[in-house]
Backbone as a chain_set.jsonl record, in Angstrom:
{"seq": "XXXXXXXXXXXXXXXXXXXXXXXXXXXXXXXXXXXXXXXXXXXXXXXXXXXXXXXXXXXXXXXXXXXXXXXXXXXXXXXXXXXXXXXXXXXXXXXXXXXXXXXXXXXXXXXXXXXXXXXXXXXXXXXXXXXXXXXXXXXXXXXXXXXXXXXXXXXXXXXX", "coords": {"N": [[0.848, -1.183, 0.0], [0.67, 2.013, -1.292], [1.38, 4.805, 1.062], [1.291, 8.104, 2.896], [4.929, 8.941, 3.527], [5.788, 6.481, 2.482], [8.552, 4.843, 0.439], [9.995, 6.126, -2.736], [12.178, 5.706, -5.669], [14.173, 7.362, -7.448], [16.148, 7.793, -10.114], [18.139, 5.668, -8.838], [18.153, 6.952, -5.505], [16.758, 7.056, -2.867], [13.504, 8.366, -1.981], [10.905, 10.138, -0.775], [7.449, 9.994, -0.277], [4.897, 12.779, 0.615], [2.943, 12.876, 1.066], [-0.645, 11.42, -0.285], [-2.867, 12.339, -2.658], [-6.143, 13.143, -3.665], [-7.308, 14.679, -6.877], [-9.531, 15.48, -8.983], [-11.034, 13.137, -8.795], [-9.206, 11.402, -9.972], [-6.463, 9.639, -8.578], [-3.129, 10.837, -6.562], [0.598, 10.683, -5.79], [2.53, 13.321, -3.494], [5.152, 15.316, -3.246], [8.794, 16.591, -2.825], [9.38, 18.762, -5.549], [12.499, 19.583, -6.197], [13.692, 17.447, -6.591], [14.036, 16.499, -8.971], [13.992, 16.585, -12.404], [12.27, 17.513, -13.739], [8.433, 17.424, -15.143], [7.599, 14.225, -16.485], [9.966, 13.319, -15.817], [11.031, 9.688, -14.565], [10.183, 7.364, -12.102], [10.33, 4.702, -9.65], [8.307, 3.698, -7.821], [6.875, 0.59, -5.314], [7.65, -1.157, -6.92], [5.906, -0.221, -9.56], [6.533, 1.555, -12.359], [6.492, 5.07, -12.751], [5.623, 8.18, -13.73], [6.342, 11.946, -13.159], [3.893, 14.562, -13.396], [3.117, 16.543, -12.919], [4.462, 19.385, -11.771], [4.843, 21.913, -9.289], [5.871, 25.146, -9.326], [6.192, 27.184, -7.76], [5.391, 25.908, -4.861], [7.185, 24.167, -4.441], [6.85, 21.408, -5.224], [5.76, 18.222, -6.324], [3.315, 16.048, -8.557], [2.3, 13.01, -8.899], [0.617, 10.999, -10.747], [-1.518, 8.266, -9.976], [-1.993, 4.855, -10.764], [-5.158, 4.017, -11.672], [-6.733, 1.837, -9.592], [-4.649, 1.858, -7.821], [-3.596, 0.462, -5.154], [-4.057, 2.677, -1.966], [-3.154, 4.837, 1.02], [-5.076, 7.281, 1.258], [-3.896, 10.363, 2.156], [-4.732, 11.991, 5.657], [-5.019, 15.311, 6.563], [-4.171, 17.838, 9.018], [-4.148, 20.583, 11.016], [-1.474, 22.535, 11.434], [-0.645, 22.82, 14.878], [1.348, 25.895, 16.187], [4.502, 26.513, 18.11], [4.553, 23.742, 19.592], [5.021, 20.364, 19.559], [5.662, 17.93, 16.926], [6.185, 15.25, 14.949], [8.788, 14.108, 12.248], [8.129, 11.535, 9.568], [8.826, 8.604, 7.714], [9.33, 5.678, 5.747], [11.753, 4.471, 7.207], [13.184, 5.99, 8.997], [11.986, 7.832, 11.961], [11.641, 11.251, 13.275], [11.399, 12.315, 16.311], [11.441, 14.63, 17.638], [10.552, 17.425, 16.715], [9.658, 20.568, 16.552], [7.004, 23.412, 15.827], [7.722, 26.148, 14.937], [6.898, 28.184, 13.595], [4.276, 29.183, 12.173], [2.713, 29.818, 8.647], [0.554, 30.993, 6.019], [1.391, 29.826, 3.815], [3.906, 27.726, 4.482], [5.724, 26.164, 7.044], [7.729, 26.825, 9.575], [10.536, 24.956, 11.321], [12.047, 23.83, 14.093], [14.539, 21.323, 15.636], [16.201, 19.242, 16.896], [19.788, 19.932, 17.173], [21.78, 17.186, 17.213], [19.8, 15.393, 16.095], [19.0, 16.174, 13.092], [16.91, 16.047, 9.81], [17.632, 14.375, 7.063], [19.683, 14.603, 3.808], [17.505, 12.427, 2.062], [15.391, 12.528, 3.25], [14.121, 14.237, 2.656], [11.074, 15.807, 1.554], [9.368, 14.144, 3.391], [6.43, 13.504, 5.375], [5.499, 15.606, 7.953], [3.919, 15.608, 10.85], [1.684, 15.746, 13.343], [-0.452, 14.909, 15.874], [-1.284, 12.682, 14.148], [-1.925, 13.462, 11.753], [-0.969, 14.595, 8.86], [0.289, 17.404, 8.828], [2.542, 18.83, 7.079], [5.181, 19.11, 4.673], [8.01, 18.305, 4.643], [10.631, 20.365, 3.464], [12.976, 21.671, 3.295], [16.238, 22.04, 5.248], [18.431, 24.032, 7.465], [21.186, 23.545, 8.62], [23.25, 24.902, 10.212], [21.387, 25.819, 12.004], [19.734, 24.531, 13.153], [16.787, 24.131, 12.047], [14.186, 23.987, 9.988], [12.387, 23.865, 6.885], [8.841, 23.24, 5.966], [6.139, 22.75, 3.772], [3.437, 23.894, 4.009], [0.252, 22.095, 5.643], [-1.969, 23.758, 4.855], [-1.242, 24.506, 2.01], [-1.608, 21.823, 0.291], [-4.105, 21.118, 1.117], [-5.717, 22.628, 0.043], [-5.301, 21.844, -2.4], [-6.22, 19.347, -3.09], [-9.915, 17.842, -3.944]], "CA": [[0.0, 0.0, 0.0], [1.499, 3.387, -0.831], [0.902, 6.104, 1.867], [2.356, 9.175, 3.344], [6.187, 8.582, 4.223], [6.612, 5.683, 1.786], [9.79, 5.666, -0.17], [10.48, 5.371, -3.611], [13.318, 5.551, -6.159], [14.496, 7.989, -9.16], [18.265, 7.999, -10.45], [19.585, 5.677, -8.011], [18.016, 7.469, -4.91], [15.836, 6.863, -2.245], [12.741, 9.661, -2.072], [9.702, 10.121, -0.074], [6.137, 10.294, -0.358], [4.84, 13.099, 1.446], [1.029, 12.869, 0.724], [-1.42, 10.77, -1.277], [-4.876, 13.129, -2.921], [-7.42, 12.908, -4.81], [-7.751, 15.799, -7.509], [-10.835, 15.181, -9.299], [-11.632, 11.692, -8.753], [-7.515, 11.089, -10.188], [-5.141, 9.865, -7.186], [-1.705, 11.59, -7.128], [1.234, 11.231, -5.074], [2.7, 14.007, -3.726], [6.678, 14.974, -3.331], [8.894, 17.721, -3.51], [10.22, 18.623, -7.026], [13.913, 20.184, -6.13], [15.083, 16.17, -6.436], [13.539, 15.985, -10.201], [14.563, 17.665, -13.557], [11.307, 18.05, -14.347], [7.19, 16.533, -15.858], [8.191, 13.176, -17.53], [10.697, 12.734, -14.951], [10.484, 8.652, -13.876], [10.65, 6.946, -10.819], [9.464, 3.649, -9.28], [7.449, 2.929, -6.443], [6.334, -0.647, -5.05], [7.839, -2.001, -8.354], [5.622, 0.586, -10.268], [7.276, 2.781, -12.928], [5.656, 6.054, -12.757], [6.129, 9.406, -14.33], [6.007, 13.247, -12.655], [2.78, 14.84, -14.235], [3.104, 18.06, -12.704], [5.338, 20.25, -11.385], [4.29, 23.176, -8.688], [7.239, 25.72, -8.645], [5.979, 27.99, -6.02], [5.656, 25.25, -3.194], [8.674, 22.765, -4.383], [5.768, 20.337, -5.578], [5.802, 16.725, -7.819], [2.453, 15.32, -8.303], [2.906, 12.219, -9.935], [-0.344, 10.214, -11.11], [-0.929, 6.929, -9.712], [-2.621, 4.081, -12.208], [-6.399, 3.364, -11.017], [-7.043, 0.64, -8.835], [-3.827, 1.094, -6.94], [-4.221, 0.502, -3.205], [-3.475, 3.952, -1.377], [-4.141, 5.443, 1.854], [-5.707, 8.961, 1.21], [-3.638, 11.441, 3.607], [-5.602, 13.001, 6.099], [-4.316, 16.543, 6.697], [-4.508, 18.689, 9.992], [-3.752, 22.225, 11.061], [-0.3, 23.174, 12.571], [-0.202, 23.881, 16.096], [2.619, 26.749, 16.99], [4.945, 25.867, 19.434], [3.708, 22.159, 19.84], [5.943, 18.577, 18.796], [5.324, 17.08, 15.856], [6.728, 13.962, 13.805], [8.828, 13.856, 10.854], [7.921, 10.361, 9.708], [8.978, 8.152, 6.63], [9.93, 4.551, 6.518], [13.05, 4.11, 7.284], [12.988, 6.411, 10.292], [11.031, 8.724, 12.327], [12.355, 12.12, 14.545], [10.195, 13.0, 17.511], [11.288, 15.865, 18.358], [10.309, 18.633, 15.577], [8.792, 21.543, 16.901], [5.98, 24.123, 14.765], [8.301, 27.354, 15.521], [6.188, 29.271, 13.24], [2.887, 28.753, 10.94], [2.243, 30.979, 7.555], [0.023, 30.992, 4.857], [2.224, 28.655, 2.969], [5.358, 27.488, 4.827], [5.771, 26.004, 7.937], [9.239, 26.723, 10.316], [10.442, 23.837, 12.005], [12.989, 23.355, 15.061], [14.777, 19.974, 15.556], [17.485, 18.948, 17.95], [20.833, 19.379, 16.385], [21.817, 15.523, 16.989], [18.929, 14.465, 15.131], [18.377, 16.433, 12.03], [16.808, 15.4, 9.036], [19.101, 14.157, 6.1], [18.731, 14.524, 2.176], [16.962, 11.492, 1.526], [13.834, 12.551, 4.007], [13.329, 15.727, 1.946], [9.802, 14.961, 1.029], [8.421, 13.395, 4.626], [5.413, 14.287, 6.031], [5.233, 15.891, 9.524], [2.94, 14.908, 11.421], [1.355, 16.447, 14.384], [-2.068, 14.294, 16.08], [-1.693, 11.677, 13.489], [-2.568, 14.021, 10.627], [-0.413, 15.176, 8.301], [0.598, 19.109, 8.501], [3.986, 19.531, 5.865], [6.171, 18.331, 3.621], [9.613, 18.563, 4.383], [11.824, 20.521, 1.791], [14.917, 22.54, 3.289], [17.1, 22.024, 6.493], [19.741, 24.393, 7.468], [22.363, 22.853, 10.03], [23.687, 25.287, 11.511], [20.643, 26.467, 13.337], [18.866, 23.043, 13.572], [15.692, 24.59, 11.628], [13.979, 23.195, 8.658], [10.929, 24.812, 6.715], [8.202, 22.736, 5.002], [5.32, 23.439, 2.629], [2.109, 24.085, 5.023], [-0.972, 21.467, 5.012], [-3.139, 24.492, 4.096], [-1.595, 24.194, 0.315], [-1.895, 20.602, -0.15], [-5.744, 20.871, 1.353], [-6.508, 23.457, -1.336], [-5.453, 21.136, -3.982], [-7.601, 18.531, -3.092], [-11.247, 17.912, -4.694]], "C": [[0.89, 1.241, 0.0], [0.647, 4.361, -0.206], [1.687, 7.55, 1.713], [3.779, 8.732, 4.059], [6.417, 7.384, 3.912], [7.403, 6.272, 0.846], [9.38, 5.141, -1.457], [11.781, 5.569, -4.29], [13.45, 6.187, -7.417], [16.187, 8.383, -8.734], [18.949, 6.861, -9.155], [19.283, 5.53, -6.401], [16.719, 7.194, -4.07], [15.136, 8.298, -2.13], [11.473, 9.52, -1.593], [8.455, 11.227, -0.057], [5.416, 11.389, 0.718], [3.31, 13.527, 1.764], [0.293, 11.855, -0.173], [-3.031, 11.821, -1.791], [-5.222, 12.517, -4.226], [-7.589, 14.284, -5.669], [-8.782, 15.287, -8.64], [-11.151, 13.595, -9.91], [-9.983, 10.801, -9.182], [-6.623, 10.678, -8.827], [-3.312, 10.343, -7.281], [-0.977, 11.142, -5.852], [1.944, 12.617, -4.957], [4.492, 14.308, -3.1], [7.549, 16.021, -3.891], [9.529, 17.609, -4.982], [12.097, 18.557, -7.205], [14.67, 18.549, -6.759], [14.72, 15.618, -8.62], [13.86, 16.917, -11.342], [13.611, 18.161, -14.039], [10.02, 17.191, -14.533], [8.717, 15.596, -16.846], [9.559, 12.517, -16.904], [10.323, 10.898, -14.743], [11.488, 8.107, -12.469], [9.868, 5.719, -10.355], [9.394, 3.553, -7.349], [7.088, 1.38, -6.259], [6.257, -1.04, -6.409], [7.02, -0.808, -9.906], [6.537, 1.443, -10.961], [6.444, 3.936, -13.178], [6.257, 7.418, -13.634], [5.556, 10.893, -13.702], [5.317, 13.959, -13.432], [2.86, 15.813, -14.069], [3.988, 18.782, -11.862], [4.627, 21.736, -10.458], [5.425, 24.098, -7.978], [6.775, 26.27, -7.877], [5.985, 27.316, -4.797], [6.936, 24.135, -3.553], [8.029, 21.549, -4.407], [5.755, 19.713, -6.315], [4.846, 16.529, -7.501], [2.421, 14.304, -9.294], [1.265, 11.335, -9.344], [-0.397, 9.12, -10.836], [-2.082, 5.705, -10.436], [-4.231, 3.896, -10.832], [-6.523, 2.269, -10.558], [-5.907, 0.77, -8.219], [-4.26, 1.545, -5.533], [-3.105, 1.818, -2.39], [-4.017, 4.171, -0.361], [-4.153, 6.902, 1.592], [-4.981, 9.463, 2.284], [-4.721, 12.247, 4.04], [-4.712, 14.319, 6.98], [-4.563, 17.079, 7.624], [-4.146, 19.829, 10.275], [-2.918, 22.474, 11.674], [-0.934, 23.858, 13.802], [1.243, 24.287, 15.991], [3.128, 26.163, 18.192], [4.685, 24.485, 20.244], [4.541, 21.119, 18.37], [5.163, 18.44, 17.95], [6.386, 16.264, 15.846], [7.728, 14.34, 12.245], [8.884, 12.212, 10.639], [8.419, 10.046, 8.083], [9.485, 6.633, 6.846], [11.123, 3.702, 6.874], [13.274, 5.217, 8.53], [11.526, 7.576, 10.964], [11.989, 9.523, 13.691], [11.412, 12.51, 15.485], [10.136, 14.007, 17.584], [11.408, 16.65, 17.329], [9.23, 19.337, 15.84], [7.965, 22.845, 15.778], [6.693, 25.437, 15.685], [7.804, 28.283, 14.901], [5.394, 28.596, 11.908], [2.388, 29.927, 10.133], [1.342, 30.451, 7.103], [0.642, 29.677, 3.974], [3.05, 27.607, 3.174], [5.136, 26.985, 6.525], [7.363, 25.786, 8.486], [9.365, 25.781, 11.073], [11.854, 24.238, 13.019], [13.311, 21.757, 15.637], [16.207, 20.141, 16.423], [18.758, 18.51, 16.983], [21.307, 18.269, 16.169], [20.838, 14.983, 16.161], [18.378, 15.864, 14.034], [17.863, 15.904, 10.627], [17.673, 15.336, 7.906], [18.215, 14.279, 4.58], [17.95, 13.553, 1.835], [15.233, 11.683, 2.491], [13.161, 13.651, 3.706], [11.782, 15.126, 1.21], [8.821, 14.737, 1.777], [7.364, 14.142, 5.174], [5.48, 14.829, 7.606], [3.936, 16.094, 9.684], [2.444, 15.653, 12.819], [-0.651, 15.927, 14.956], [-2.541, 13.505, 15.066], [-1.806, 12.185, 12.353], [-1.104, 15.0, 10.319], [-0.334, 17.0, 8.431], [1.34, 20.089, 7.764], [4.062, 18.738, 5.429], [7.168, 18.977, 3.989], [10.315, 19.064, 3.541], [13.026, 21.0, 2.107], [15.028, 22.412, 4.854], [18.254, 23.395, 6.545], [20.463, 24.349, 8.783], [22.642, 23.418, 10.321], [23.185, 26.227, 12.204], [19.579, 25.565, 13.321], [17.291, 23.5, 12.954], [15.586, 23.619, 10.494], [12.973, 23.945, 8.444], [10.016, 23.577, 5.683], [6.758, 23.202, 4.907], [3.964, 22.729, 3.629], [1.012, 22.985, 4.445], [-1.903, 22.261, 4.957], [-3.126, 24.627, 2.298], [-2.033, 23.061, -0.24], [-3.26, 20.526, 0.406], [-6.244, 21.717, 0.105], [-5.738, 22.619, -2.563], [-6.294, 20.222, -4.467], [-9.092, 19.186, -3.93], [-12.18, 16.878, -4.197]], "O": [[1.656, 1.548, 0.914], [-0.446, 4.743, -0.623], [2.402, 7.974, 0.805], [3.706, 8.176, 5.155], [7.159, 6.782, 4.688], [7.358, 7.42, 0.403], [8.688, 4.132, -1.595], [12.705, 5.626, -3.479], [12.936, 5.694, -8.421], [16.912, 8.848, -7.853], [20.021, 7.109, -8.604], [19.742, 4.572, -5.78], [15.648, 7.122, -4.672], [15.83, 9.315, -2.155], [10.85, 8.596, -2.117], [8.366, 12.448, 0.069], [5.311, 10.892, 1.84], [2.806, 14.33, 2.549], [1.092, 11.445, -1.014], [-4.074, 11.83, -1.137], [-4.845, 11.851, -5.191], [-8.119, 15.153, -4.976], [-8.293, 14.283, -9.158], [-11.394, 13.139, -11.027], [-9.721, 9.7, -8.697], [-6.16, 11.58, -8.129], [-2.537, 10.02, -8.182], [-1.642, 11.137, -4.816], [2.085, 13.239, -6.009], [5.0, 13.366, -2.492], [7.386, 16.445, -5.035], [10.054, 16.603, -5.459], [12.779, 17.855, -7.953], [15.803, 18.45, -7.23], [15.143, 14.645, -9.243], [13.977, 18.111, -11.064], [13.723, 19.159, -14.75], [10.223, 16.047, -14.125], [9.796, 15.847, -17.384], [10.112, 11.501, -17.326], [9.103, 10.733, -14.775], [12.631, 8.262, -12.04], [8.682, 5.701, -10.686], [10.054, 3.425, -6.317], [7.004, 0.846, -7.364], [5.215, -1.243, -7.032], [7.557, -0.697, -11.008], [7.339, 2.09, -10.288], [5.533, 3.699, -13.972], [7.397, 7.422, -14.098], [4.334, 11.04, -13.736], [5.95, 14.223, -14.455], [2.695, 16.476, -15.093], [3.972, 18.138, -10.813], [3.928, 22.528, -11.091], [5.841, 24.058, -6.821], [6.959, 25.687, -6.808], [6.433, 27.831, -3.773], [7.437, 23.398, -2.705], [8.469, 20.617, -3.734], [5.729, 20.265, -7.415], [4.688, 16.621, -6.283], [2.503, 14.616, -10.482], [0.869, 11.114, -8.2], [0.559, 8.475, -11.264], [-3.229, 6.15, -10.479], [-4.232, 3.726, -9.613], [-6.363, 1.43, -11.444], [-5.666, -0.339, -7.744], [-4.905, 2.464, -5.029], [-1.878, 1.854, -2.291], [-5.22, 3.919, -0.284], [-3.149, 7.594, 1.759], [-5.324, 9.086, 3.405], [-5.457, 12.955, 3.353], [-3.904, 14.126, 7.889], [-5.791, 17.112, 7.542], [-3.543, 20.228, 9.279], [-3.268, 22.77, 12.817], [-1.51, 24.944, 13.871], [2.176, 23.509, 15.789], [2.518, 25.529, 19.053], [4.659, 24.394, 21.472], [4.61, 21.116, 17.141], [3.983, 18.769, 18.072], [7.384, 16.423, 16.55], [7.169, 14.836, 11.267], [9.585, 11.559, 11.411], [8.439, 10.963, 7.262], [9.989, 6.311, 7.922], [11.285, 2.484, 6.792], [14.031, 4.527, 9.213], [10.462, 7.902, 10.439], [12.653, 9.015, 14.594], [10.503, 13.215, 15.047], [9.065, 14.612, 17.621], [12.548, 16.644, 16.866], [8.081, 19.013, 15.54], [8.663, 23.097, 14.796], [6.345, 25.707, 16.834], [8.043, 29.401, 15.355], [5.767, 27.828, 11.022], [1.782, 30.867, 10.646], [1.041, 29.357, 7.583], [0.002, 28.676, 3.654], [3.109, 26.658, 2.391], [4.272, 27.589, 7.159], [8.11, 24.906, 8.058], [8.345, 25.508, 11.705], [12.673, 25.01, 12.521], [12.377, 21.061, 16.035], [17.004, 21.078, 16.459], [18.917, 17.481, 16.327], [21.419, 17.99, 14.976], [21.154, 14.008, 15.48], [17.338, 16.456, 14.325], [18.684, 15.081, 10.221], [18.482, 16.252, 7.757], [17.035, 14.171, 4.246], [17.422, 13.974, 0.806], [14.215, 11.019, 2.295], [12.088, 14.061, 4.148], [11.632, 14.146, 0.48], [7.651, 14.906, 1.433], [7.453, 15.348, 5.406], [5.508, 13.897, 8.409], [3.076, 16.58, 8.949], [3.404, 16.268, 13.285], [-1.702, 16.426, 14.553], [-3.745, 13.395, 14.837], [-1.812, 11.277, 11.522], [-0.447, 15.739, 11.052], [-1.244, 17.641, 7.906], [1.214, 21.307, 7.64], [3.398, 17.703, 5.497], [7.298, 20.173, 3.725], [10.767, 18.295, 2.691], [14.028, 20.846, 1.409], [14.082, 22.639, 5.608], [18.876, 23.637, 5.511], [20.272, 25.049, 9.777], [22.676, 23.095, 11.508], [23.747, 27.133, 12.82], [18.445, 26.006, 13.509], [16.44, 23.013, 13.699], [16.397, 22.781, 10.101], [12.493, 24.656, 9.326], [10.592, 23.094, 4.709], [6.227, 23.907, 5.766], [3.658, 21.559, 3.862], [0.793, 22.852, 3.241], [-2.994, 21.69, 4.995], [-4.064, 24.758, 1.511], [-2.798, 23.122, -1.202], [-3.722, 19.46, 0.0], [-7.126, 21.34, -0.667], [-5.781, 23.089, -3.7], [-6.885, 20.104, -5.54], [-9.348, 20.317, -4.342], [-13.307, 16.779, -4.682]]}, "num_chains": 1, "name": "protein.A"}
């Protein structure tokens, strides 16, 4: 079953799922772009060979089409709390401690305990906060243990 915070594979490279939607009756994964050259990009999932359908430069967004009938769990999305733990989750690990240090419009700031920051291959992961998805992971910068990912208020307005 692909979910939120399964991996898959383009060039080589492990890469993670950081949503599953529905845009009009279509299921998509979803995933940032920065790791892709572009639409028509491929990559395989659970043996699947797939191809990147769309591209969303303003949030650092892949939505890549997934064939009908495959077995998915629908992400369910929730609303950043400020100042309140979250999850970054994927399968191959999970960090506890990632704090909501600030909630926009678009973007969500993250704080993470220098010993455990997230690494290139978890660019993508969903954070998590009450079970329900709230980001996507896209940029770290080490030497102030922060990270910023792409708010679950854009990925709810894509939905249908």
């Amino acid at each position: 079953m692909i979910k939120a915070g399964s991996s898959f594979f383009h060039n080589g490279k492990r890469g993670t799922i950081g949503a599953i939607i529905a845009l009009k009756g279509v299921l998509y994964m979803v995933t940032v772009s920065h790791i892709f050259r572009g639409e028509g990009d491929r990559l395989t999932v659970n043996g699947m060979e797939l191809v990147v359908t769309g591209i969303l430069k303003d949030y650092d967004l892949a939505l890549i089409e997934l064939p009908h009938g495959t077995a998915v769990e629908i992400t369910e999305f929730g609303s950043p709390a400020e100042l309140e733990l979250a999850e970054l989750i994927n399968d191959t690990r999970t960090i506890h401690y990632c704090r909501v240090v600030n909630s926009g419009a678009s973007l969500l700031f993250l704080g993470f305990q220098c010993h455990d920051m997230p690494e290139p291959e978890d660019s993508g992961s969903p954070i998590v906060q009450g079970g329900k998805v709230i980001g996507i992971m896209y940029s770290v910068t080490l030497d102030t243990c922060m990270g910023m990912a792409v708010s679950s208020k854009i990925l709810r307005s894509l939905e249908v």
